[in-house]
C-alpha positions in Angstrom: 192.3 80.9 6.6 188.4 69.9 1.3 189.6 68.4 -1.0 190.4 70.5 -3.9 189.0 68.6 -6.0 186.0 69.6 -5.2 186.1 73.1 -6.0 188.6 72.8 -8.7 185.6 72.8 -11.8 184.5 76.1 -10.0 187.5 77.5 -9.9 188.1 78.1 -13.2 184.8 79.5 -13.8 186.5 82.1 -11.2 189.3 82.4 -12.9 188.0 83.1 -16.2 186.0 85.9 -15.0 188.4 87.8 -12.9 190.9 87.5 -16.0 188.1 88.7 -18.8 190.0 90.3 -21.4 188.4 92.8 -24.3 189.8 93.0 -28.3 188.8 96.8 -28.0 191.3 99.5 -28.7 192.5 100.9 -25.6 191.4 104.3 -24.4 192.9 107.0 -22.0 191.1 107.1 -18.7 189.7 110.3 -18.4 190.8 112.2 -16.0 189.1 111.9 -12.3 188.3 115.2 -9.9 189.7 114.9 -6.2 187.3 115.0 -3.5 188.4 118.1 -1.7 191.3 120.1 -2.6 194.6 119.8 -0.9 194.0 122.9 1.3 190.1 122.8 1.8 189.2 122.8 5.7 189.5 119.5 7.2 186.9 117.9 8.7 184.7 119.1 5.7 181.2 120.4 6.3 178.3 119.4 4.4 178.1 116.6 1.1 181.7 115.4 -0.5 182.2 113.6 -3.3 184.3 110.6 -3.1 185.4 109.6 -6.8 187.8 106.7 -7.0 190.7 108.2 -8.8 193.4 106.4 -11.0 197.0 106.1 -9.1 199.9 109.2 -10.3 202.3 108.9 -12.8 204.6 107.6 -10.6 202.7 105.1 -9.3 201.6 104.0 -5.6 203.1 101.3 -3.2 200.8 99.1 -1.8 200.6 95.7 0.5 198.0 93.4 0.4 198.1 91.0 3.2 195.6 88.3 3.2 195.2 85.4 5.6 192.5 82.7 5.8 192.1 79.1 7.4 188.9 76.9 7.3 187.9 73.1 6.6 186.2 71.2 4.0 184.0 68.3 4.6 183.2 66.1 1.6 180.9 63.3 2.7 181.5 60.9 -1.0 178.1 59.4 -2.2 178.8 57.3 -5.3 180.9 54.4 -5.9 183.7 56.3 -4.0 181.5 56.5 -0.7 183.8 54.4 2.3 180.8 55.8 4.5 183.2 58.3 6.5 183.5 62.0 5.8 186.6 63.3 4.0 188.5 66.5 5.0 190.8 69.2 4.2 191.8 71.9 6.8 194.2 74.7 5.2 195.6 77.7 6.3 197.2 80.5 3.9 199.2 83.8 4.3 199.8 85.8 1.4 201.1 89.2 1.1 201.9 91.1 -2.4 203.6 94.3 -2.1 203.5 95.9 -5.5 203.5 99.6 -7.4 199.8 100.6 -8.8 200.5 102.6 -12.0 198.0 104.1 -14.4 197.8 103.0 -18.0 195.2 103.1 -21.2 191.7 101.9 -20.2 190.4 99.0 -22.1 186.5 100.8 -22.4 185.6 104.2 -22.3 184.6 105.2 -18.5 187.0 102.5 -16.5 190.1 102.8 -14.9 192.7 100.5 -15.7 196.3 99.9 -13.9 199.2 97.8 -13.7 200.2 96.5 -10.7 204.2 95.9 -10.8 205.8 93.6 -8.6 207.7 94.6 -5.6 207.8 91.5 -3.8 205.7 88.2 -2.9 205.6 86.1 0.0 203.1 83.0 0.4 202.9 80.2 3.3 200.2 77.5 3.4 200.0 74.7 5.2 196.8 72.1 4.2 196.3 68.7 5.6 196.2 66.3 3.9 199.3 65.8 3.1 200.3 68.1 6.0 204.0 70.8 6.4 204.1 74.0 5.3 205.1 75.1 2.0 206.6 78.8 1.5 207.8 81.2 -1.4 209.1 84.0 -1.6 209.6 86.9 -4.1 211.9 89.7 -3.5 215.1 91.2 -3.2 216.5 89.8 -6.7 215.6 86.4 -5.0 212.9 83.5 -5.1 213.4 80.5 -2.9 210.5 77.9 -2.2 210.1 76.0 0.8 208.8 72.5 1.9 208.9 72.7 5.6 212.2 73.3 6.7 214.0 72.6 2.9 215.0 74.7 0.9 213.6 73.1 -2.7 214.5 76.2 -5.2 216.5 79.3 -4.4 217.6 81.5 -7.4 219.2 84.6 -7.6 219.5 87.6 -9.9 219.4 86.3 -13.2 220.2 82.6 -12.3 217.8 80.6 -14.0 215.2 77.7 -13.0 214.4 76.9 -16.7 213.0 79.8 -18.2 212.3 81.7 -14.7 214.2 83.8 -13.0 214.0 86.4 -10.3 214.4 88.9 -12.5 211.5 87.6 -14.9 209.1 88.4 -12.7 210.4 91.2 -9.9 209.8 94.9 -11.1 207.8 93.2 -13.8 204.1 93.9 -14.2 202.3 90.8 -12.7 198.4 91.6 -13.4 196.2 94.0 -15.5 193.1 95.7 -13.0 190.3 96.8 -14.7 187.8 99.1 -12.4 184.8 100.8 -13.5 184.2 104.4 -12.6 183.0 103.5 -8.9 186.3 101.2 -8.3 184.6 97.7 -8.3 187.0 95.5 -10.3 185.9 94.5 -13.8 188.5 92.3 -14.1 192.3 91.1 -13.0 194.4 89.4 -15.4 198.0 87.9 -14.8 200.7 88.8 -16.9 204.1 88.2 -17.5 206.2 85.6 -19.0 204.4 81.9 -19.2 206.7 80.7 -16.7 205.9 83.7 -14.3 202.3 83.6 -14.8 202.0 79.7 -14.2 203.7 80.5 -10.9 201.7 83.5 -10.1 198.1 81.4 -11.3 199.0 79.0 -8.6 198.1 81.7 -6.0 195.4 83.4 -4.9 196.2 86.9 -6.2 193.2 87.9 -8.4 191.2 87.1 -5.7 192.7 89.2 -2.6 193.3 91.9 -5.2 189.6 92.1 -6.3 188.2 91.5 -2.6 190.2 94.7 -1.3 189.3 97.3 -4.3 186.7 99.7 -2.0 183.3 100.7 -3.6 183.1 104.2 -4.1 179.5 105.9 -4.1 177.9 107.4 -7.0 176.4 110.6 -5.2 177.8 113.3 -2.9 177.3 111.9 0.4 177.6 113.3 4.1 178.6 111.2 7.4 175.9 108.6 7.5 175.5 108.0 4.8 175.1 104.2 2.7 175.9 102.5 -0.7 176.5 98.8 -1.6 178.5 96.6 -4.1 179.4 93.3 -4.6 182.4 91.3 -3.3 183.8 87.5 -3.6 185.4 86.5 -0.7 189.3 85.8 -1.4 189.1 82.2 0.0 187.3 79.1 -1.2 183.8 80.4 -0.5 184.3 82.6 -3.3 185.7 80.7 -5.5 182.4 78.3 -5.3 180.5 82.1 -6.4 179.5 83.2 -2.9 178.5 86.5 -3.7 178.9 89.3 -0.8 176.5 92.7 -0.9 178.9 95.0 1.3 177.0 97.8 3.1 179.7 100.7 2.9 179.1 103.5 5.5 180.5 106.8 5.4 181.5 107.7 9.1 183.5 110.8 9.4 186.8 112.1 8.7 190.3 111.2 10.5 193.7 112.1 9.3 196.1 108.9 8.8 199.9 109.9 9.2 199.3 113.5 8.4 196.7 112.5 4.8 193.1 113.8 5.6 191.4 111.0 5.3 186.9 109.3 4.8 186.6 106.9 7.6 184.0 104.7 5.8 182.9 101.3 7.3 182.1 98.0 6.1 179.3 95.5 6.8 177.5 92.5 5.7 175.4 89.6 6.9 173.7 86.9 6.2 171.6 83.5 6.7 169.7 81.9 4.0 168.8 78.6 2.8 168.6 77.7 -0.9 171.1 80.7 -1.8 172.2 81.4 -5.5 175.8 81.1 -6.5 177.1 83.2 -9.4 177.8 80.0 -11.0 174.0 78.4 -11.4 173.9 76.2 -8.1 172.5 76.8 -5.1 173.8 76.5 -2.0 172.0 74.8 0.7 173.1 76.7 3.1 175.0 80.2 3.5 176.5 82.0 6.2 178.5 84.2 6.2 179.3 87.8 8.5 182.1 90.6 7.8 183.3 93.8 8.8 186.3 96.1 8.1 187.0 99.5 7.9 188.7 101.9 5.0 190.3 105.1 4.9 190.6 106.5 1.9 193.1 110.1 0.8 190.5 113.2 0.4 192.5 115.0 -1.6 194.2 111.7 -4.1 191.0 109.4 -4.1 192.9 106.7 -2.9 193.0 103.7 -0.2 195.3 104.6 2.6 194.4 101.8 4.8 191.6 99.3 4.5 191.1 96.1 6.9 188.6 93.3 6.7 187.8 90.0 8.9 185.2 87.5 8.0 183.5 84.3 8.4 181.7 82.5 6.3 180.2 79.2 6.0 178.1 76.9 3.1 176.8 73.9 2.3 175.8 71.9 -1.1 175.6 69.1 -2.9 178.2 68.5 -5.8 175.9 66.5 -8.5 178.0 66.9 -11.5 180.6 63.9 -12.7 180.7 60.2 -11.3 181.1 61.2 -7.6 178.4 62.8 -6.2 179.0 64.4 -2.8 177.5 66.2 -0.1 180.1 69.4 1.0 180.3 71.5 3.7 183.3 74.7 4.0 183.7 76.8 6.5 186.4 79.9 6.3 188.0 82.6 8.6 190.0 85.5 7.5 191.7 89.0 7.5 193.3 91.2 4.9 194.2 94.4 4.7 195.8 96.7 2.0 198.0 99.3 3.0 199.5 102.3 0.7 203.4 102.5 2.0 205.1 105.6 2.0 208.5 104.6 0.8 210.3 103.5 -2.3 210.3 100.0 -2.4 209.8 97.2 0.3 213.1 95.4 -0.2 214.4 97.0 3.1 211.2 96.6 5.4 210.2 93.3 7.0 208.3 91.2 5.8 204.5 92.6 7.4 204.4 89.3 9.9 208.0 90.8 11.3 210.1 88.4 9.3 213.3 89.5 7.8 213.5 89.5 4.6 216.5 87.9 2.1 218.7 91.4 1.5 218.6 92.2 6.1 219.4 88.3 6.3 222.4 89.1 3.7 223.8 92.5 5.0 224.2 91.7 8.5 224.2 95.3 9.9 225.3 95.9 12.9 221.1 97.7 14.0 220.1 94.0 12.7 222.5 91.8 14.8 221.5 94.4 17.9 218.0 93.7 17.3 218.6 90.3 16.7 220.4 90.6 20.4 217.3 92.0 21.9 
């Protein structure tokens, strides 16, 4: 889907710029023009333009599902050096299903929203020290995991400190700051300090700013191209492994009934001596990707968007008193998915798993399926 201690100084420097903040006075996004109207002939002929467009009043439901796994090599070269390589192999799920709604921008031409927590659910398993640890957010419930132990499990208003489940469900969790095109300007946690030290431990500004689709700037017909910039949402981007996505507008396809822009996207690449977005160079980077989008003619907005990638890269860590040679190497998927219903609390979780209030009720369509 190492040793984090390597990547840890870089990390923040990650962190600080998905969460930039401004001390400007807010401002009112201005108001964004659909594509097509809602009853304009479908497939449309000749040049569209696709606008990314705030979420409505009442907000959208989305899922983000992100998985990765990969290694990290760290071959030690100063006085730590034992002459054999050191390594951390990790694999992650994450998926955050939360309501999108629009509030006042930060700068005059950007879109800003807050994303409201509907429910959380993260599993990662990295050796060393090996087992899998799990949380999960939802249902008036949070309960972490350490293999098969139940270490915290609160409910409603049952507190761990100052944290409970309802500090942090139905609460907004991050600020997201696009520009005018939809590439994120920023994604800053909120919430309570106990809630946001939780949340910070995850890799949620990262999945959410890897799955916000580049919009073009010009009316464009099927064929045609744009590009933007991506970080991948697993420890290649946090080392500032920048990717230049090639965004392809293929034609038109309806997605449960919404008239939909089938765009595609691809990048590539092989180069020695590569810049990261932090001032080092990689020796080495790798990496390849595609993925698909659909996004709502007549709303502006994602219906369904899938990515898989691979990426690889090599440097040498020179900075402090261990000096190391490092190689990573990453797979992974994600996908965000709009959801056409209320709230998630009665769906499965999206790898099939119950979730806490279908484990509670006990119906008798769950003990059937549960007999199948």
């Amino acid at each position: 889907m190492h040793t984090f201690r390597v990547v840890n100084t870089l990390t923040l420097a990650v962190a600080l710029a998905l969460g930039c903040g401004t001390d400007e006075p807010a401002r009112i996004a201005e108001p964004v023009r659909a594509a097509i109207s809602a009853d304009a002939p479908f497939p449309p002929q000749g040049p569209i333009e696709l606008r990314y467009a705030p979420a409505p009043k009442e907000g959208t439901l989305y899922q983000v599902q992100v998985k990765y796994e990969g290694r990290t090599e760290v071959h030690n070269e100063g006085a730590r050096s034992t002459g054999e390589p050191e390594f951390l192999d990790e694999q992650l799920q994450l998926e955050i299903d939360y309501r999108q709604l629009p509030v006042d921008s930060p700068r005059a031409g950007d879109i800003a929203s807050s994303l409201v927590l509907d429910a959380l659910r993260r599993r990662v398993i990295m050796i060393p020290p090996g087992g899998e640890r799990g949380l999960e957010v939802g249902d008036d419930r949070i309960r972490t995991t350490s293999g098969e132990k139940v270490e915290i499990d609160l409910q409603g208003a049952q507190p761990k400190g100052d944290l409970t489940p309802r500090s942090v469900l139905d609460r907004p969790f991050a600020l997201l700051v696009n520009d005018a095109r939809g590439n994120p300007k920023g994604v800053t946690l909120r919430g309570i300090p106990t809630a946001k030290r939780l949340l910070a431990s995850l890799p949620i500004r990262e999945a959410v700013a890897w799955l916000q689709l580049a919009f073009p700037e010009q009316p464009v017909s099927a064929g045609a191209t744009w590009t933007a910039k991506r970080f991948f949402a697993n420890p290649v981007g946090r080392l500032g492994a920048g990717v230049e996505i090639e965004y392809r507008l293929v034609g038109f396809e309806r997605i449960e009934g919404v008239p939909c822009a089938h765009i595609t996207l691809r990048a590539s690449d092989d180069k020695d001596d590569a810049p990261s977005e932090f001032g080092f160079s990689f020796e080495k980077l790798r990496f390849e990707l595609q993925g698909d989008a659909w996004v709502g003619l007549d709303t502006g907005q994602v219906e369904l968007m899938r990515i898989e990638d691979i990426a690889a890269v090599s440097y040498r860590r020179t900075t402090g008193a261990n000096p190391a040679a490092v190689r990573m190497r990453y797979e992974g998927r994600a996908a965000l998915q709009r959801l056409d219903v209320a709230t998630t609390s009665r769906l499965p979780w999206a790898d099939g798993t119950k979730r806490f209030a279908d484990v509670k009720t006990g119906s008798t369509l769950l003990k059937r399926n549960e007999r199948k």
